[in-house]
C-alpha positions in Angstrom: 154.4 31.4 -44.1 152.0 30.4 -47.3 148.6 31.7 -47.8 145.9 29.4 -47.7 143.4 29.7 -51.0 139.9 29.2 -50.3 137.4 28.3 -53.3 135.8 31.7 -54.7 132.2 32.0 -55.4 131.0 30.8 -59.0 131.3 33.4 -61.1 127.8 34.4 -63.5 129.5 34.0 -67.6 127.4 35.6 -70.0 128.3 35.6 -73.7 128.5 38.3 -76.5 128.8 37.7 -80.6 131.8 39.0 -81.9 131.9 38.2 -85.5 129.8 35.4 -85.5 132.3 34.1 -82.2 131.0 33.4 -79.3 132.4 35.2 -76.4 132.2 34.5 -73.1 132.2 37.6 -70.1 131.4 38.1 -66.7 130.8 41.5 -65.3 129.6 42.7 -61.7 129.7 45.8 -59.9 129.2 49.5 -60.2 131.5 52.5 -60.9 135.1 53.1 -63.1 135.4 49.8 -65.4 138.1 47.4 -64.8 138.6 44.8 -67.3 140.6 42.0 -66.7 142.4 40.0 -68.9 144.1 36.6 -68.6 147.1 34.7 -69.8 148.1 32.1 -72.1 146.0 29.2 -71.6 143.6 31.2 -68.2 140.4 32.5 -68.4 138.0 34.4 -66.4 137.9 31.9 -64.0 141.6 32.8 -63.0 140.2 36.2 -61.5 138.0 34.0 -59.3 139.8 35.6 -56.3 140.1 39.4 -57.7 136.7 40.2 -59.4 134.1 39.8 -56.5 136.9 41.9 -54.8 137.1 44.5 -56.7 133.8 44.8 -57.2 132.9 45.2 -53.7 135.0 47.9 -53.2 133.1 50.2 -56.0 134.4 49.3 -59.5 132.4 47.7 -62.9 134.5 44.7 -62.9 134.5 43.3 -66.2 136.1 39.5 -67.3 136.4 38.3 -70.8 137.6 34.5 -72.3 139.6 35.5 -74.8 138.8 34.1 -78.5 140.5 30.8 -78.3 140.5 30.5 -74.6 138.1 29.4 -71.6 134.5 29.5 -72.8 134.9 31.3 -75.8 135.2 29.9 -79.0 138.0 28.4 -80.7 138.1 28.4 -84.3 141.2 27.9 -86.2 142.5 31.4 -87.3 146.1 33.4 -87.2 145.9 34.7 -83.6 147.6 37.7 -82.9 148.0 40.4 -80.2 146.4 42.5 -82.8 143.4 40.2 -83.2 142.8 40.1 -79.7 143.0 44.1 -79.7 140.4 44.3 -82.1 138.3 42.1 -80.0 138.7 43.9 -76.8 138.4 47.6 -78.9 134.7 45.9 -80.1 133.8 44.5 -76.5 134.6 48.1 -75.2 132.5 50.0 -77.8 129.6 47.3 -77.1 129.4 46.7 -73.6 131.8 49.5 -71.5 131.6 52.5 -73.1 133.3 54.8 -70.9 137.4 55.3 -70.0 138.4 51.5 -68.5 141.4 50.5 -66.5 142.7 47.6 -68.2 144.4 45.3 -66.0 146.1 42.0 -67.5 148.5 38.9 -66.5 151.0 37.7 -68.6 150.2 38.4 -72.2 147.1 39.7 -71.0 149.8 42.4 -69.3 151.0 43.3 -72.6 146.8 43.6 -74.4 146.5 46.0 -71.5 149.4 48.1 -72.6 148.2 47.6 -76.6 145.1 49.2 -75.8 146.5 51.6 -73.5 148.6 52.9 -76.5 146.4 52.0 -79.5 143.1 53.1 -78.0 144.1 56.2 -74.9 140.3 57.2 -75.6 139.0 54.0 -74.4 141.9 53.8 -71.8 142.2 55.3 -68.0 144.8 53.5 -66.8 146.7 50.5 -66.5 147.6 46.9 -64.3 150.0 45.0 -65.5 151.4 41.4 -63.6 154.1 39.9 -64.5 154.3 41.3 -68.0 154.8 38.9 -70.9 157.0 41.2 -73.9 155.5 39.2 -76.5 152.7 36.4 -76.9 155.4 34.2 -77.9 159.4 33.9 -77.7 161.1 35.9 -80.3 163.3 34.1 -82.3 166.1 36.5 -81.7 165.9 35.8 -77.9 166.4 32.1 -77.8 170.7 30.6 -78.4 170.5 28.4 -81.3 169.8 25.0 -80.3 166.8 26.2 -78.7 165.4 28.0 -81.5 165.5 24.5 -83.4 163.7 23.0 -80.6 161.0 25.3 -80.3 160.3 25.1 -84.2 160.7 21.8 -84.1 157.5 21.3 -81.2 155.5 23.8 -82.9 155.4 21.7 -86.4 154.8 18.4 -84.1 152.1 20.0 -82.0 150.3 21.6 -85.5 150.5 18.0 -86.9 147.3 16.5 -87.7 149.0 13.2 -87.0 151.1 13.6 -83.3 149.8 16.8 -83.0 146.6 15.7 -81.0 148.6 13.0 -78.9 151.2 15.6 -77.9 148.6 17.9 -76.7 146.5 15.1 -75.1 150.0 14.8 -72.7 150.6 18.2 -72.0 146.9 19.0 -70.9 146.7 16.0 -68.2 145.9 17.1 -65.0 149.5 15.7 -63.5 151.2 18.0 -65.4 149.6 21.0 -65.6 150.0 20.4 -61.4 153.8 19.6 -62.3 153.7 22.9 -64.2 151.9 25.1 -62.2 154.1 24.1 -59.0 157.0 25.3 -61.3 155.7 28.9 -61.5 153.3 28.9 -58.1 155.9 29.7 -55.5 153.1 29.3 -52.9 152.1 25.7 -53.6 148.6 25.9 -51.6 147.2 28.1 -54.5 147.5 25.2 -57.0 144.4 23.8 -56.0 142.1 20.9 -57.8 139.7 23.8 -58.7 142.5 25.7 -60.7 143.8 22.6 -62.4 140.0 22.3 -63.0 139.7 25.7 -64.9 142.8 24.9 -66.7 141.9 21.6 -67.9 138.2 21.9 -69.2 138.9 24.7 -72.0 141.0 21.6 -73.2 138.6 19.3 -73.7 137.0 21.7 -76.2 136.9 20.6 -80.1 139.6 23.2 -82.1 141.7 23.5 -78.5 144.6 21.6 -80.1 144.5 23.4 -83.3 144.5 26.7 -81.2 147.2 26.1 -79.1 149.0 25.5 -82.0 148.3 28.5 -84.0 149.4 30.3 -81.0 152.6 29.1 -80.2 153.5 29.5 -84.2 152.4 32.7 -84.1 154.1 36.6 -84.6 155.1 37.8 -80.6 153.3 41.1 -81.5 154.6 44.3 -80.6 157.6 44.9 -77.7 156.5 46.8 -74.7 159.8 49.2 -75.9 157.9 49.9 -78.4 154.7 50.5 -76.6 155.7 52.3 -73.6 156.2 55.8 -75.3 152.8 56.3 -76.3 151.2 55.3 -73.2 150.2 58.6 -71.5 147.8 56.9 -68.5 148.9 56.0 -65.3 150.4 52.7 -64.8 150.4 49.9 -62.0 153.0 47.5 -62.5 153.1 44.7 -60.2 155.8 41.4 -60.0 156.0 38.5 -58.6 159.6 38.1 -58.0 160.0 34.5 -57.7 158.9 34.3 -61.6 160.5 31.9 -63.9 158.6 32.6 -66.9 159.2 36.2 -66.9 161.8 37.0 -64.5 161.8 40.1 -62.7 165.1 40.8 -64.1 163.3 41.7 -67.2 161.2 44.1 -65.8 163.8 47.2 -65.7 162.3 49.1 -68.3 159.2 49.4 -65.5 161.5 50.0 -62.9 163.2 53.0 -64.5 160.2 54.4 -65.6 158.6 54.2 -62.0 162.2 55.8 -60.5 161.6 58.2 -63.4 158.0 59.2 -62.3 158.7 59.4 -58.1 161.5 61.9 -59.3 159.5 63.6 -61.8 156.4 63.8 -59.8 155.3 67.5 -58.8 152.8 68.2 -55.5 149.9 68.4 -57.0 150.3 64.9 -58.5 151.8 61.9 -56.0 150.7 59.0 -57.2 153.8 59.4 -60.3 153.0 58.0 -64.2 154.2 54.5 -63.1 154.5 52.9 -60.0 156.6 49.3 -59.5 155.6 46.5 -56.8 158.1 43.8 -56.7 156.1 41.0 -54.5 158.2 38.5 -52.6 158.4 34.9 -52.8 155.8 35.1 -55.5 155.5 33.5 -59.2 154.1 34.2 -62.6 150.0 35.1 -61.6 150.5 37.1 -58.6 146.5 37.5 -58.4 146.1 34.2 -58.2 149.2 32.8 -55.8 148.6 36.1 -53.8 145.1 37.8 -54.2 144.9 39.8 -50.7 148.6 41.5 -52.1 147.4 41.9 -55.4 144.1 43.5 -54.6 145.1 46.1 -51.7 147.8 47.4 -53.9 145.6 47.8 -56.9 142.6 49.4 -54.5 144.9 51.6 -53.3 146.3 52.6 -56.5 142.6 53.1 -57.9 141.9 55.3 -55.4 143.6 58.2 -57.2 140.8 58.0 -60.5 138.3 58.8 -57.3 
């Protein structure tokens, strides 16, 4: 049985400069931050379904366009996980100011876990869905003849001359629903107003060029790497139907959570990490299944209380 998706409330954007960058945010409630952040090619809109939530039930929700994505701008610049880090580290500072739960999807997942380990003093905990381990393929990871045909689309996609035609195809409406029903395993949730939220960032002048950069650029630190100096609780949710990042490549999370239930001492139940696997689900979990996604992360918030 498939969960019907009804359209959320608009959500209020406000903007913030960040080095002369416009930056586009939405915040609403009251109590512990939570600041969500998307994936490749989302923005706040794609927590349509999870911020008004969350808020409700007694948290400073906080949303943010990443620069280069949704309502933010989109200048032509080497994007990184580390650019991104410094933006979120700056957003913190200015508008937040007090220990956040950062709670991402995708490579948003693995910014969450950046700042978890690069910044604990800004940091309370973490969400992670579906966890991307790099903003792009590593070279390493792909056989051969895939590794020639992803550089070969990155230098056709960055070309001033097909470069704009090739993106022109890939952002139609058709596909992105072709797409989307690829990685949605509950096909009511790709609805006009996602391919809607999708589509219009696209439209915007430099979106080619950024899309581009992006896909050409470094995959940014592994979560291997990351994990050991995260020292905050962690929430790590699945969907288990993924194809983009298969559940089979979450064992690191899985061992860590079987480490923490075994670890755990009486005075502290809720463990270091705790792993959801959620059935018959795909790549954006809060999106495909919001009611899941937001009981479990209530109920995991309920121990910073």
């Amino acid at each position: 049985m498939t969960t019907q998706i009804l359209p959320a409330a608009p959500i209020n954007t406000q903007f913030w400069t960040w080095r002369d960058y416009r930056i586009a945010y939405a915040a609403q409630g009251e109590g512990i931050p939570l600041i969500l952040i998307h994936g490749f090619g989302a923005s706040i809109g794609h927590w349509r379904q999870n911020l008004p939530v969350l808020a409700v039930a007694g948290y400073q929700v906080f949303a943010i366009d990443l620069l280069g994505f949704g309502k933010s701008d989109k200048p032509l610049l080497d994007y990184s996980i580390e650019l991104w880090q410094e933006l979120l580290a700056d957003f913190w500072t200015a508008l937040v100011q007090q220990p956040a739960v950062f709670v991402g999807n995708s490579i948003g997942a693995l910014l969450s876990l950046t700042m978890l380990a690069h910044h604990p003093e800004m940091a309370k905990g973490g969400v992670l869905l579906n966890a991307a381990g790099g903003l792009n393929h590593r070279p390493e990871e792909l056989n051969l003849p895939l590794r020639l045909v992803m550089a070969g689309f990155g230098k056709l996609v960055s070309s001033d001359l097909i470069g704009p035609f090739l993106f022109n195809r890939i952002r139609q409406k058709p596909r992105l629903r072709r797409t989307l029903h690829q990685v949605y395993r509950n096909r009511t949730a790709v609805t006009d107003e996602l391919i809607d939220l999708l589509y219009q960032p696209s439209c915007d002048p430099g979106a080619q060029k950024v899309f581009a950069a992006i896909l050409s650029a470094p995959p940014g630190p592994r979560p291997e790497e990351l994990l050991p100096q995260v020292t905050q609780p962690l929430l790590v949710l699945w969907g288990e139907a993924d194809p983009w990042t298969p559940i089979a490549g979450a064992q690191l999370y899985r061992k860590l959570a079987d480490q923490s239930e075994a670890d755990k001492s009486e005075a502290d139940k809720s463990g270091q990490v705790k792993f959801v696997p959620i059935p018959d689900t795909g790549h954006c979990p809060h999106d495909e299944r919001p009611e899941v996604v937001n009981a479990e992360i209530i109920q995991w918030l309920s121990q910073f209380a």
